[in-house]
mmCIF file of the N, C-alpha and C atoms, coordinates in Angstrom:
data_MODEL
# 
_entry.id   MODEL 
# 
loop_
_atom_site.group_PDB 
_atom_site.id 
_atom_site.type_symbol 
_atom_site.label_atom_id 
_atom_site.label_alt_id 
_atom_site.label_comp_id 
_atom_site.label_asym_id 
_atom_site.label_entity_id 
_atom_site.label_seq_id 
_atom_site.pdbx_PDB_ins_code 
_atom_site.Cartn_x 
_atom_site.Cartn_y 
_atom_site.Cartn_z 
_atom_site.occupancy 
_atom_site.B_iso_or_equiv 
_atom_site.pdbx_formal_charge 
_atom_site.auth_seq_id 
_atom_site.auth_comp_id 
_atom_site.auth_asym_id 
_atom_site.auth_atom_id 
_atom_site.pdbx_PDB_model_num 
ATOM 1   N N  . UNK A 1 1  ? -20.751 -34.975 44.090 1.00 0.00 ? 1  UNK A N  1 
ATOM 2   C CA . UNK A 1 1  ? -21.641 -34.973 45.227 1.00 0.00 ? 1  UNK A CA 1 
ATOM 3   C C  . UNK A 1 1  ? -22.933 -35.711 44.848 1.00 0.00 ? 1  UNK A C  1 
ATOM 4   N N  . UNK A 1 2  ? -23.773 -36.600 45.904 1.00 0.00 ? 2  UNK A N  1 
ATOM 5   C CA . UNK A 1 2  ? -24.977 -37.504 44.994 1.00 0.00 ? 2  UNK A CA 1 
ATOM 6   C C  . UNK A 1 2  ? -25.915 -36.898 45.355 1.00 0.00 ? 2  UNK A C  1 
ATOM 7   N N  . UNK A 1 3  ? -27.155 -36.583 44.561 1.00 0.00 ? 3  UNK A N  1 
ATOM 8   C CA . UNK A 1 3  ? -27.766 -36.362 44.391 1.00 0.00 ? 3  UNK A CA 1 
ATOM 9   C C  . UNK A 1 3  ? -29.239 -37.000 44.604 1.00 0.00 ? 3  UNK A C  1 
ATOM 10  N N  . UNK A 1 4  ? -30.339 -36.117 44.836 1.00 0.00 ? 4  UNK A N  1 
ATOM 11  C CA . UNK A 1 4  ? -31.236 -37.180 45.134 1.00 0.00 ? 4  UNK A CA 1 
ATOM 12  C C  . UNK A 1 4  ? -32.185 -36.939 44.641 1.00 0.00 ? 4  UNK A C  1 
ATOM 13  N N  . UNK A 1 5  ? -32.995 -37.971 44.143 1.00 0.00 ? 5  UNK A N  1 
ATOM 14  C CA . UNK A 1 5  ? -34.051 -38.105 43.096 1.00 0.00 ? 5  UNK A CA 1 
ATOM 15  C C  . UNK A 1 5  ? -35.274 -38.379 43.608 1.00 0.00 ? 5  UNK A C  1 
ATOM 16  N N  . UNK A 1 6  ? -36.164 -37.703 43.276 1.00 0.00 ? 6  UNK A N  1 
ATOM 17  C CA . UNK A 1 6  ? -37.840 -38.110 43.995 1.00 0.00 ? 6  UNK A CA 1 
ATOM 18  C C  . UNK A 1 6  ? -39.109 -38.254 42.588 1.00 0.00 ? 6  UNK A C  1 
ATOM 19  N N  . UNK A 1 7  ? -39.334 -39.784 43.112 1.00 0.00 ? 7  UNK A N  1 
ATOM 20  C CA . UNK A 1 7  ? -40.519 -40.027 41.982 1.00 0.00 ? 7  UNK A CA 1 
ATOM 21  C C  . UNK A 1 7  ? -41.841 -40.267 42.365 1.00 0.00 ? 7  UNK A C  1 
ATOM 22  N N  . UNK A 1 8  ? -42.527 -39.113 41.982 1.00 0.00 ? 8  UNK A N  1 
ATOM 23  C CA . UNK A 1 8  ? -44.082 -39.257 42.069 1.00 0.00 ? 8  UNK A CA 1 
ATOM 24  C C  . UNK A 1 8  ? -44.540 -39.905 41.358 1.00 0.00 ? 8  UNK A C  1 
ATOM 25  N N  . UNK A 1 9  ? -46.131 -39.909 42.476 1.00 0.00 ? 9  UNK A N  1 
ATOM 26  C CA . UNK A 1 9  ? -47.299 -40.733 41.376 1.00 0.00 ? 9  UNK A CA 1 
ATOM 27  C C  . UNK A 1 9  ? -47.090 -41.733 40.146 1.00 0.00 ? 9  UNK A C  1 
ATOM 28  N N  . UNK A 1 10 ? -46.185 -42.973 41.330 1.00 0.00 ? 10 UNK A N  1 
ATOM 29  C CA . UNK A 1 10 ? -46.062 -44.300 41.503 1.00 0.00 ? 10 UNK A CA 1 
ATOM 30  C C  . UNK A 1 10 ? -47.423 -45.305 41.362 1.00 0.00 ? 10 UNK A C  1 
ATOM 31  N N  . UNK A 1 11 ? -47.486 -45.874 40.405 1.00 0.00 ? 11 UNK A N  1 
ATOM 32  C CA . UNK A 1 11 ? -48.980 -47.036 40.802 1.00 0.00 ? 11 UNK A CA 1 
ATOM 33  C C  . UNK A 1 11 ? -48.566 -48.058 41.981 1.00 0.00 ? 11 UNK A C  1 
ATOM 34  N N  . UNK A 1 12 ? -49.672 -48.374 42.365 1.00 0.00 ? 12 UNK A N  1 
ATOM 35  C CA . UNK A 1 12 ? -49.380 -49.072 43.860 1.00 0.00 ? 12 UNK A CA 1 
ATOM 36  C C  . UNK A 1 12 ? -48.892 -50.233 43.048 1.00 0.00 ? 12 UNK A C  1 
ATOM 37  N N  . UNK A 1 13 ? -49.005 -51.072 42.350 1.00 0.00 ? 13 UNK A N  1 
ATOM 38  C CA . UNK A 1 13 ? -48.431 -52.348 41.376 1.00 0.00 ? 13 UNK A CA 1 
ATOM 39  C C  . UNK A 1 13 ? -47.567 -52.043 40.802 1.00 0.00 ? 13 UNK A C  1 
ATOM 40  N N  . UNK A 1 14 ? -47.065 -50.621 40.722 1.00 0.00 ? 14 UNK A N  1 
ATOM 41  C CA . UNK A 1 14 ? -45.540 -50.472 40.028 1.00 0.00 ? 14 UNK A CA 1 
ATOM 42  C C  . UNK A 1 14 ? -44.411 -50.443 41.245 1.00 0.00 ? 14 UNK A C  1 
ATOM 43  N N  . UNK A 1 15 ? -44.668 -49.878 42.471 1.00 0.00 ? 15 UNK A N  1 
ATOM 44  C CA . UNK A 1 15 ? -44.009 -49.821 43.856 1.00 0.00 ? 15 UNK A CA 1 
ATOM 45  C C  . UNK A 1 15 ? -43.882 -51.499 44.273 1.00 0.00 ? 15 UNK A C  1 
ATOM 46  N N  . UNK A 1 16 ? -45.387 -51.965 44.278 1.00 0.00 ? 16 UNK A N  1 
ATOM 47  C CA . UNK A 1 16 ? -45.150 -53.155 45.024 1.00 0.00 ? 16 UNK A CA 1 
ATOM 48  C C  . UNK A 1 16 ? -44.410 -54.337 43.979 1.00 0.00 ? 16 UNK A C  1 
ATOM 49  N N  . UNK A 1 17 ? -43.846 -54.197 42.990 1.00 0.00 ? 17 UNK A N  1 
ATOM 50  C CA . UNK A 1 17 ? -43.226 -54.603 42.129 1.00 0.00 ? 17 UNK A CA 1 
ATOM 51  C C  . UNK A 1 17 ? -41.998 -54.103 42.086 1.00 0.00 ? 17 UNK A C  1 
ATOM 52  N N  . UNK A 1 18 ? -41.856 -53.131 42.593 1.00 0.00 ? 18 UNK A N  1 
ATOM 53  C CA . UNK A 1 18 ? -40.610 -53.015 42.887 1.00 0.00 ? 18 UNK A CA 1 
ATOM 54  C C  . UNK A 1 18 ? -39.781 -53.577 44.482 1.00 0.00 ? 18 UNK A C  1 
ATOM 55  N N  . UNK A 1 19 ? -40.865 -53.676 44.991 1.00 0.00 ? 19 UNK A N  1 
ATOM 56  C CA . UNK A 1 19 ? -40.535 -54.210 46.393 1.00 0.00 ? 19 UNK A CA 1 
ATOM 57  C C  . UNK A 1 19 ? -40.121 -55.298 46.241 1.00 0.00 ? 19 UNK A C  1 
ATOM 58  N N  . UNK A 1 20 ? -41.114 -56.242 45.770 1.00 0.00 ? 20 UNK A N  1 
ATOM 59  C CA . UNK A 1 20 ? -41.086 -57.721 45.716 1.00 0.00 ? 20 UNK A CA 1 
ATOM 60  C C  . UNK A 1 20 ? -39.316 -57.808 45.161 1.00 0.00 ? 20 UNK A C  1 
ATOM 61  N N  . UNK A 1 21 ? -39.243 -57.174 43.628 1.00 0.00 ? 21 UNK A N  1 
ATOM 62  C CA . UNK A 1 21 ? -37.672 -57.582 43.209 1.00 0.00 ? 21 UNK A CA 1 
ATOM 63  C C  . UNK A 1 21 ? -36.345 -56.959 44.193 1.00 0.00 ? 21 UNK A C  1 
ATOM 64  N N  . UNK A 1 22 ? -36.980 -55.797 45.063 1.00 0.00 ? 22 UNK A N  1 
ATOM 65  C CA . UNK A 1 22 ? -35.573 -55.687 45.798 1.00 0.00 ? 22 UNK A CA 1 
ATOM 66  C C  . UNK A 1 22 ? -35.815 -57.059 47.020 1.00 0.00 ? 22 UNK A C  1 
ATOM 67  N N  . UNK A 1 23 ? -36.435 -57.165 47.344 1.00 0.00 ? 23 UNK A N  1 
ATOM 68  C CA . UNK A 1 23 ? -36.707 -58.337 48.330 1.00 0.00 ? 23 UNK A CA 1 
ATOM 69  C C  . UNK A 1 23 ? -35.830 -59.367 47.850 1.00 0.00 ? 23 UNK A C  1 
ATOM 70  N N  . UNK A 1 24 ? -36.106 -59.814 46.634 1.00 0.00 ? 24 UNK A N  1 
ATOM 71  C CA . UNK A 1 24 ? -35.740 -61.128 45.814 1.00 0.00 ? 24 UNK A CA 1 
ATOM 72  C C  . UNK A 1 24 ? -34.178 -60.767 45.663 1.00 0.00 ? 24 UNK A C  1 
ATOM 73  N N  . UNK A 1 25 ? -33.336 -59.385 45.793 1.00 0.00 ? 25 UNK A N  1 
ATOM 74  C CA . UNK A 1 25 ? -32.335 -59.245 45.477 1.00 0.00 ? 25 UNK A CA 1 
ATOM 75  C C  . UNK A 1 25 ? -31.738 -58.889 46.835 1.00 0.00 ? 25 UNK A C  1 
ATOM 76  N N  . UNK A 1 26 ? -32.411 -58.954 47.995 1.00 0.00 ? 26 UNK A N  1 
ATOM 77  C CA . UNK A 1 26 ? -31.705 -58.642 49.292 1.00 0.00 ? 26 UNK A CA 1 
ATOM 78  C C  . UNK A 1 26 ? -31.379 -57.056 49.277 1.00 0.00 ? 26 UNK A C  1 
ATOM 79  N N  . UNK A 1 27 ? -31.901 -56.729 48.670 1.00 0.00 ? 27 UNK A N  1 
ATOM 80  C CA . UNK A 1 27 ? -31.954 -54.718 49.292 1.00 0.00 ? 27 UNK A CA 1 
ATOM 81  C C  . UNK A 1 27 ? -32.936 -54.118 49.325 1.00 0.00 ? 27 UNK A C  1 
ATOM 82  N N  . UNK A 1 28 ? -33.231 -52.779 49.538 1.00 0.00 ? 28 UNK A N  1 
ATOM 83  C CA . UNK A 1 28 ? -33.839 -52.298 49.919 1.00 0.00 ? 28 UNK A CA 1 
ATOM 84  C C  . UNK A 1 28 ? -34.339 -51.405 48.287 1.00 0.00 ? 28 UNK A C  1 
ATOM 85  N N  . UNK A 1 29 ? -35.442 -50.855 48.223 1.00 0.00 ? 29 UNK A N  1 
ATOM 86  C CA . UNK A 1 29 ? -36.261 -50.459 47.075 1.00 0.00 ? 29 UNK A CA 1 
ATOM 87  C C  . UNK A 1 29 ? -35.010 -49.197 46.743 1.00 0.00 ? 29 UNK A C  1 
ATOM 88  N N  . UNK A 1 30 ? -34.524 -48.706 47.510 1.00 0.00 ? 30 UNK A N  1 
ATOM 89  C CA . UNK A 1 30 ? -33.632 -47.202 46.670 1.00 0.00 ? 30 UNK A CA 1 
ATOM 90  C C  . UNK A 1 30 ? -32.148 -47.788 46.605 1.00 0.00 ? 30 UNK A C  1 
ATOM 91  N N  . UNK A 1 31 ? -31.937 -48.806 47.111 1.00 0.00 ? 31 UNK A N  1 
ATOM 92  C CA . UNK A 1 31 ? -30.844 -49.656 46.432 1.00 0.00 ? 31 UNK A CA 1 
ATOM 93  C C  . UNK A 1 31 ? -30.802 -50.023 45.234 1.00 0.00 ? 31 UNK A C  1 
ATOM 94  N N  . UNK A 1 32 ? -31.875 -50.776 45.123 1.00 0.00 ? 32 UNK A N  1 
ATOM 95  C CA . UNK A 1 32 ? -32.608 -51.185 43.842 1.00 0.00 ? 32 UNK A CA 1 
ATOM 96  C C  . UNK A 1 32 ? -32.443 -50.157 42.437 1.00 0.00 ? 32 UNK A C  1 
ATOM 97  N N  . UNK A 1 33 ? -33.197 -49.269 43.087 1.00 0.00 ? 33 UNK A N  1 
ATOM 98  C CA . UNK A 1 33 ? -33.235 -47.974 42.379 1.00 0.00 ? 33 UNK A CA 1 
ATOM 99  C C  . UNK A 1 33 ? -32.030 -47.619 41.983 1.00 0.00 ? 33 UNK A C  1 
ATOM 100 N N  . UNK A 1 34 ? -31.137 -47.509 43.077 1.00 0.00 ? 34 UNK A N  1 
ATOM 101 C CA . UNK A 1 34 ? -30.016 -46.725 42.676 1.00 0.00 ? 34 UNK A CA 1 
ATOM 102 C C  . UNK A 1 34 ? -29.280 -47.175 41.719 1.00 0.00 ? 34 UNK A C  1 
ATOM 103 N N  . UNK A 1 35 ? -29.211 -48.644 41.988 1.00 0.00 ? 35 UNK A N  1 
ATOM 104 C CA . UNK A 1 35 ? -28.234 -49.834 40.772 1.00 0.00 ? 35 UNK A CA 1 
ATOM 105 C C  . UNK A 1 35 ? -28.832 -49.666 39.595 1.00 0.00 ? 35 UNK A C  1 
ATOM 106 N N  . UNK A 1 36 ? -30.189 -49.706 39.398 1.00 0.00 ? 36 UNK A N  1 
ATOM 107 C CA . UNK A 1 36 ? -30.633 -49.513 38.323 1.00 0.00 ? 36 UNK A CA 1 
ATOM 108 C C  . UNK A 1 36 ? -30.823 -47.934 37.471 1.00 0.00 ? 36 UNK A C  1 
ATOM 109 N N  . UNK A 1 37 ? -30.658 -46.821 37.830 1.00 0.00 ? 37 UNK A N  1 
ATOM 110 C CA . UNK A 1 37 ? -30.187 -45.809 37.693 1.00 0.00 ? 37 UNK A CA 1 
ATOM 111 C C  . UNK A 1 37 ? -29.073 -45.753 37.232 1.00 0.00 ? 37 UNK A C  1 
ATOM 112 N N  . UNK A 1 38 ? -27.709 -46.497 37.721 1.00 0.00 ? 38 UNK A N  1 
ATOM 113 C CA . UNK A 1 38 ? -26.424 -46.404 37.346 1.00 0.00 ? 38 UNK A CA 1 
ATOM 114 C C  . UNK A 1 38 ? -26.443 -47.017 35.976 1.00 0.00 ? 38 UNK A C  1 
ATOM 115 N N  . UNK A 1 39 ? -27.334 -48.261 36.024 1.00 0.00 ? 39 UNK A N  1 
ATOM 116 C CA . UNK A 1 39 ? -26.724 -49.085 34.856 1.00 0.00 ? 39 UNK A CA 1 
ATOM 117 C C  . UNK A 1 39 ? -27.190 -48.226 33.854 1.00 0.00 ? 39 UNK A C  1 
ATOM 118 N N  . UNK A 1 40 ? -28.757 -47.984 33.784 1.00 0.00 ? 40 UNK A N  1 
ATOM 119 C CA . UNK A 1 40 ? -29.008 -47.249 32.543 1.00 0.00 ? 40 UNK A CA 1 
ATOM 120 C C  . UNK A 1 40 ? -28.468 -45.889 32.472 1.00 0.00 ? 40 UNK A C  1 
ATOM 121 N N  . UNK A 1 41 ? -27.724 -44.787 33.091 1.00 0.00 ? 41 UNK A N  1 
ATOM 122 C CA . UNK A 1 41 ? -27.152 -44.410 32.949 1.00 0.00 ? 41 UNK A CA 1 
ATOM 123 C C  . UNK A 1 41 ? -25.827 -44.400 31.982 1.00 0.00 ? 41 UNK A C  1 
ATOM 124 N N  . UNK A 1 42 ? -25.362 -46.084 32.299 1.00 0.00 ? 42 UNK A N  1 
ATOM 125 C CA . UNK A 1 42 ? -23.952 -46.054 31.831 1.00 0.00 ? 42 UNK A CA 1 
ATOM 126 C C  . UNK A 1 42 ? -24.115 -47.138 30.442 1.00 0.00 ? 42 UNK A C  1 
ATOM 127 N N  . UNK A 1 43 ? -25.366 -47.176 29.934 1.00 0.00 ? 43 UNK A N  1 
ATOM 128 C CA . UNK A 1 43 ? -25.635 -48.011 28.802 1.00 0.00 ? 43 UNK A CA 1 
ATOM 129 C C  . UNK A 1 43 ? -26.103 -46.565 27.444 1.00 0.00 ? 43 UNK A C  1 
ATOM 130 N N  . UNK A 1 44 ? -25.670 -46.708 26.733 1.00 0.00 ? 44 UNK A N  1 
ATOM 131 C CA . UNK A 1 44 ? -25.607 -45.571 25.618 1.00 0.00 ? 44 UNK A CA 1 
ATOM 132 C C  . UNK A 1 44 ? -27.739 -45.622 24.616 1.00 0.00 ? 44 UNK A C  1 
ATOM 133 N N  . UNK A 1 45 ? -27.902 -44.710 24.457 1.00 0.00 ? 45 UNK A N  1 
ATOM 134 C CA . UNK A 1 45 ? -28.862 -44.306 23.951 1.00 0.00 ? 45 UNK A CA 1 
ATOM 135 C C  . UNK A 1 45 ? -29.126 -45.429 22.842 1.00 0.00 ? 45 UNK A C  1 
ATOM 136 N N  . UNK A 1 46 ? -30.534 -45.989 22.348 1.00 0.00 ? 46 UNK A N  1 
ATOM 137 C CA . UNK A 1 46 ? -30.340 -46.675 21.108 1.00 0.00 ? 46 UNK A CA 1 
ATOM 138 C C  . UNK A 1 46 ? -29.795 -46.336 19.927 1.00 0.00 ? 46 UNK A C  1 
ATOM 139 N N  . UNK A 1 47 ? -30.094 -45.151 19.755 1.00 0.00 ? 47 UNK A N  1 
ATOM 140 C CA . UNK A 1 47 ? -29.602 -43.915 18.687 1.00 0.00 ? 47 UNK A CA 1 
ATOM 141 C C  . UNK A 1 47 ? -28.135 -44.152 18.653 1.00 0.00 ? 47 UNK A C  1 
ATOM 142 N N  . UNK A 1 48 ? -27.057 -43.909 19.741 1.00 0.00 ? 48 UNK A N  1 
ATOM 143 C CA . UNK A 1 48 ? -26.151 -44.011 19.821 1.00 0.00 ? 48 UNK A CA 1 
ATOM 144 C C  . UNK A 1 48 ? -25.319 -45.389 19.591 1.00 0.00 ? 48 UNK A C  1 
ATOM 145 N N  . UNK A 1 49 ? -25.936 -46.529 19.798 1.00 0.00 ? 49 UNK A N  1 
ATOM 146 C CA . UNK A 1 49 ? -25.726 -47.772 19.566 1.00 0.00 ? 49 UNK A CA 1 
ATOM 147 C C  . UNK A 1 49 ? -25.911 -47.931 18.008 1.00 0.00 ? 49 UNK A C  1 
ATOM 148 N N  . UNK A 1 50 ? -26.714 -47.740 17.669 1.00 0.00 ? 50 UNK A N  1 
ATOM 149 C CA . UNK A 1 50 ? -27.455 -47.744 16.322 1.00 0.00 ? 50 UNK A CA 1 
ATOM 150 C C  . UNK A 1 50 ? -26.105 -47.322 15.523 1.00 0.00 ? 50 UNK A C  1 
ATOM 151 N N  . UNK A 1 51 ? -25.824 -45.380 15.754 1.00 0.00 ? 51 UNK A N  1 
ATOM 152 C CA . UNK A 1 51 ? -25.010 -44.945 15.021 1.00 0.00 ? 51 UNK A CA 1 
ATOM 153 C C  . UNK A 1 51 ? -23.513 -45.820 15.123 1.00 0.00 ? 51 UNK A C  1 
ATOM 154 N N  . UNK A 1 52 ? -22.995 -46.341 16.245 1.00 0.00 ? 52 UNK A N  1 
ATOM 155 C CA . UNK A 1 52 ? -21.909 -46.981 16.458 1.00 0.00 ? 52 UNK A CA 1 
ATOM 156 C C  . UNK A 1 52 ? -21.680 -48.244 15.375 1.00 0.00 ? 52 UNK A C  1 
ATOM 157 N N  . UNK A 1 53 ? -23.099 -49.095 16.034 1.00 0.00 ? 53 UNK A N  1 
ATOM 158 C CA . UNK A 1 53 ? -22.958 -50.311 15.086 1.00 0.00 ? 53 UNK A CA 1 
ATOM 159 C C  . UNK A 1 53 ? -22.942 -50.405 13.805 1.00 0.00 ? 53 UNK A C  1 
ATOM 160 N N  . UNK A 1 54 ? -23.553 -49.233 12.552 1.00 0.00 ? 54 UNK A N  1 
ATOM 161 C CA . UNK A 1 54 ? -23.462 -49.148 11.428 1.00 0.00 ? 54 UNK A CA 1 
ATOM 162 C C  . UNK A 1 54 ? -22.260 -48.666 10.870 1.00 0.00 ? 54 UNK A C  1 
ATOM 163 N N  . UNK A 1 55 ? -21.546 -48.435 11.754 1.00 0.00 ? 55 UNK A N  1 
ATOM 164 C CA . UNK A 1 55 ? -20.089 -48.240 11.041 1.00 0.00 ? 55 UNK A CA 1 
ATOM 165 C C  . UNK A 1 55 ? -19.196 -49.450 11.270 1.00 0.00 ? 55 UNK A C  1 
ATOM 166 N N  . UNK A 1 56 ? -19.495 -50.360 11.803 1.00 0.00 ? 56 UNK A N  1 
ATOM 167 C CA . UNK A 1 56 ? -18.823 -52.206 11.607 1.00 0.00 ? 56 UNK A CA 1 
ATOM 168 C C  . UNK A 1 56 ? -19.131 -52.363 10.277 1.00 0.00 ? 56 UNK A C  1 
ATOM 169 N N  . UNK A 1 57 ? -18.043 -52.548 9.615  1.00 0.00 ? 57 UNK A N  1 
ATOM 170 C CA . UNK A 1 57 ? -18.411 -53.529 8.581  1.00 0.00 ? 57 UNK A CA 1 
ATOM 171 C C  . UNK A 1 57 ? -18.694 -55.002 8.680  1.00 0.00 ? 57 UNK A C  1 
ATOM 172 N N  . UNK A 1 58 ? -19.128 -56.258 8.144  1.00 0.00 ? 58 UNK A N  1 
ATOM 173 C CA . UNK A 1 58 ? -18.884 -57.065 7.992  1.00 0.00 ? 58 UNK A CA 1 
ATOM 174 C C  . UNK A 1 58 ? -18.011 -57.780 6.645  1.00 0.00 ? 58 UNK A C  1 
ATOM 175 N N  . UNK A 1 59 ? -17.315 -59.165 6.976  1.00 0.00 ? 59 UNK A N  1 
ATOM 176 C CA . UNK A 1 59 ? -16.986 -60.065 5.458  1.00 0.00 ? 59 UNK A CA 1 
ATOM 177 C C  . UNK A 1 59 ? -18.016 -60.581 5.229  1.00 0.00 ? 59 UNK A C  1 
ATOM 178 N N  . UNK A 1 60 ? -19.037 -60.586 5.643  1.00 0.00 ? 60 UNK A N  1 
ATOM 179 C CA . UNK A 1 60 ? -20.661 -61.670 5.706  1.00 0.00 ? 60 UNK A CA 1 
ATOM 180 C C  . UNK A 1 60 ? -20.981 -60.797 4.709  1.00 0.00 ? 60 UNK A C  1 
ATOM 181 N N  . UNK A 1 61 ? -21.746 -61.348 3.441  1.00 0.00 ? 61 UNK A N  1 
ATOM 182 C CA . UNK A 1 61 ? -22.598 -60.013 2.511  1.00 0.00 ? 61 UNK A CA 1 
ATOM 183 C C  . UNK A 1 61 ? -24.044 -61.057 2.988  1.00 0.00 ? 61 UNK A C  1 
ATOM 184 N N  . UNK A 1 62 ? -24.769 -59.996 2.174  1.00 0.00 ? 62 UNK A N  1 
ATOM 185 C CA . UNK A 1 62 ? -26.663 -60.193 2.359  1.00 0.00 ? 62 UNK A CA 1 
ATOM 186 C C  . UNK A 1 62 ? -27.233 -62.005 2.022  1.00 0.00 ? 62 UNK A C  1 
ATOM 187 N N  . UNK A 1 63 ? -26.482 -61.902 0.682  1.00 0.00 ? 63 UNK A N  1 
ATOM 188 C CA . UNK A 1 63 ? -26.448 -63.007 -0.572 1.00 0.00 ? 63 UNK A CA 1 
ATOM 189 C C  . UNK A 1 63 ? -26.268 -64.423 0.571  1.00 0.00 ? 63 UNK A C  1 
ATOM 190 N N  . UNK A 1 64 ? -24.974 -64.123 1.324  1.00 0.00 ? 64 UNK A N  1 
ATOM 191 C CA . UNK A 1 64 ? -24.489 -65.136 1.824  1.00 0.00 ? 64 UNK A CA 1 
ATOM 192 C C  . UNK A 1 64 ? -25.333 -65.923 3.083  1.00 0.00 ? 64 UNK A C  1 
ATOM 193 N N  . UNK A 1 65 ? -26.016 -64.520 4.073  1.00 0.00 ? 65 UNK A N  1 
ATOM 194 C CA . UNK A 1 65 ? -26.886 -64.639 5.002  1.00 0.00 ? 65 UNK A CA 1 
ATOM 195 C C  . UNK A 1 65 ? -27.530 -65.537 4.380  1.00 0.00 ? 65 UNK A C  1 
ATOM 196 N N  . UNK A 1 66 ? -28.563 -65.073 3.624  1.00 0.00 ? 66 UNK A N  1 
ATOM 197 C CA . UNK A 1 66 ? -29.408 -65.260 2.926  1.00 0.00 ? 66 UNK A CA 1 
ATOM 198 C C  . UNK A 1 66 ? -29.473 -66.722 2.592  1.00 0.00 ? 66 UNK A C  1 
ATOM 199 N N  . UNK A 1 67 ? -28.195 -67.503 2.112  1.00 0.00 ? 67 UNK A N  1 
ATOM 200 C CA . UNK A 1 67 ? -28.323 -68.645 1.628  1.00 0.00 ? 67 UNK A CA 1 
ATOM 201 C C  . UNK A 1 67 ? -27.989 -69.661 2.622  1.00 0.00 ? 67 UNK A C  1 
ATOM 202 N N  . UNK A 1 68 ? -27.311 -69.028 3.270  1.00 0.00 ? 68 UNK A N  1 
ATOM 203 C CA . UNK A 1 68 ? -27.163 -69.769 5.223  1.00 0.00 ? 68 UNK A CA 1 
ATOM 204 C C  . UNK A 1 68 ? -28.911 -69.757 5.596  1.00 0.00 ? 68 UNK A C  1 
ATOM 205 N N  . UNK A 1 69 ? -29.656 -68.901 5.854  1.00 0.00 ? 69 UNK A N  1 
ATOM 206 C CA . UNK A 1 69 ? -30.853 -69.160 6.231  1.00 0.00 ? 69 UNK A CA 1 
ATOM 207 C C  . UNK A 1 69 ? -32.025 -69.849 5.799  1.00 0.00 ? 69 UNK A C  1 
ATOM 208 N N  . UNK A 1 70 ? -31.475 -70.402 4.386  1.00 0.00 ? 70 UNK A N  1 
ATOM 209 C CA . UNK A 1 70 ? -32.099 -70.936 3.705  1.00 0.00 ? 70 UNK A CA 1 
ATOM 210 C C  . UNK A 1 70 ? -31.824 -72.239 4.100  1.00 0.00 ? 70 UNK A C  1 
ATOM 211 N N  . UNK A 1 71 ? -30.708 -72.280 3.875  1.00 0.00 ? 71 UNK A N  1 
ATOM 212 C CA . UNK A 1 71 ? -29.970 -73.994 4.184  1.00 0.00 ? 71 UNK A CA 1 
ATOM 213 C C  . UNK A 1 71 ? -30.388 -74.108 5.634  1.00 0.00 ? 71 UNK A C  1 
ATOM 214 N N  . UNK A 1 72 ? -30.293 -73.328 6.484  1.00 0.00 ? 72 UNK A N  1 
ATOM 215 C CA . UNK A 1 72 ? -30.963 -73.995 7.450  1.00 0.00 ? 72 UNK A CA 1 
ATOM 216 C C  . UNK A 1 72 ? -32.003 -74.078 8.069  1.00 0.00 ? 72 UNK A C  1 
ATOM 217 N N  . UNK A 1 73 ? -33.179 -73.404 7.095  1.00 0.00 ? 73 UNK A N  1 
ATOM 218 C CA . UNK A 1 73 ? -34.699 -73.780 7.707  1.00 0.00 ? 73 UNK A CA 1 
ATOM 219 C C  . UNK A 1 73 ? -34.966 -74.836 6.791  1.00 0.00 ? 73 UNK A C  1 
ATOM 220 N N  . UNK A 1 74 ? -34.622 -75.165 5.478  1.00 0.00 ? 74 UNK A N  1 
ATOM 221 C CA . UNK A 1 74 ? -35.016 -76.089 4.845  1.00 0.00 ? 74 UNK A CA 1 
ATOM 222 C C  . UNK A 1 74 ? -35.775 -75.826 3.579  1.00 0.00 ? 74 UNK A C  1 
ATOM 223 N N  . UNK A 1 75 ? -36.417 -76.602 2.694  1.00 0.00 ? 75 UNK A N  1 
ATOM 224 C CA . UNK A 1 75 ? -37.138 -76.307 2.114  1.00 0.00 ? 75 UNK A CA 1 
ATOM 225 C C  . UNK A 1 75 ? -38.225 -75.449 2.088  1.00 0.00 ? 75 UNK A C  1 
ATOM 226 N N  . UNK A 1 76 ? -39.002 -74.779 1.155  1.00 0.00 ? 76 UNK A N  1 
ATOM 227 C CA . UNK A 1 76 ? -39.979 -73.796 1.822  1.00 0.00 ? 76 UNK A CA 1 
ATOM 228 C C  . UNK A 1 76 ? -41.484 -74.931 1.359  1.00 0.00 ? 76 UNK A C  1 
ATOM 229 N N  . UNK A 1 77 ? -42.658 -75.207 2.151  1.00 0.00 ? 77 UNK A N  1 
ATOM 230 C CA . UNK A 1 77 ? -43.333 -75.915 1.564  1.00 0.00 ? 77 UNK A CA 1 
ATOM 231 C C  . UNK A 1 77 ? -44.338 -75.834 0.620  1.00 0.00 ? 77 UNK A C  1 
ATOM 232 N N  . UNK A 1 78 ? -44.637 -76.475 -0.083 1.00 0.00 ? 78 UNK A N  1 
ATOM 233 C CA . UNK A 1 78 ? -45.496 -76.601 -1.562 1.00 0.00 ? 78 UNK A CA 1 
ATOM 234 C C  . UNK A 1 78 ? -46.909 -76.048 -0.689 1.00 0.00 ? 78 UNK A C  1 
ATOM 235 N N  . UNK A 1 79 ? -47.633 -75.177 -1.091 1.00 0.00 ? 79 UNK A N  1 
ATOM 236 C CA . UNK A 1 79 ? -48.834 -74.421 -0.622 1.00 0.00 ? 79 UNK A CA 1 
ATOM 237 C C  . UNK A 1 79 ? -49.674 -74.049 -1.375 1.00 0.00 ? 79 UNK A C  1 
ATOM 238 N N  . UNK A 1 80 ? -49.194 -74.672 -2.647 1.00 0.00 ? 80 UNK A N  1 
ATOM 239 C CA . UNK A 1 80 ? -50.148 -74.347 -3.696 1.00 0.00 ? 80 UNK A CA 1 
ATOM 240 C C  . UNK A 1 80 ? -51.193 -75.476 -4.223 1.00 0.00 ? 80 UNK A C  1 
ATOM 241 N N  . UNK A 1 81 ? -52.502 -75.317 -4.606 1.00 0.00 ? 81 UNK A N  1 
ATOM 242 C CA . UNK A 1 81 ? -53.172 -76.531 -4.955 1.00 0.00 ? 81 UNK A CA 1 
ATOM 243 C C  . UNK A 1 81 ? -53.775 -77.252 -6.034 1.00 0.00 ? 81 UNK A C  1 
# 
């Protein structure tokens, strides 16, 4: 069953910023709202991302990054006098 959500003490530049982008997207401000409610809803906590992604391993080690980023910024320059 949906539910309905009420948000106070709105800045008038946080509302009218929200207007302007439902405008720009052809709906209405609790359309807006609502889509954007769903998505972050259905996008996982950083925490949870965090914990997910540290259990990927990679074949890439540090060493290797490391010498890829080197090779491709270049030399580092002489700064000494």
């Amino acid at each position: 069953m949906p539910k309905t959500v009420q948000i106070r003490d709105l800045d008038d530049d946080v509302y009218a910023g929200l207007v302007r982008r439902a405008a720009e997207a052809g709906v209405s401000v609790p359309e807006l709202l609502r889509a954007e409610a769903a998505r972050l809803a259905a996008r996982p906590t950083v925490e949870a991302w965090l914990t997910r992604t540290r259990r990927r391993s990679s074949p890439v080690g540090r060493a290797e990054i490391q010498a890829t980023l080197d090779e491709l910024r270049g030399a580092w320059p002489d700064v000494g006098g």
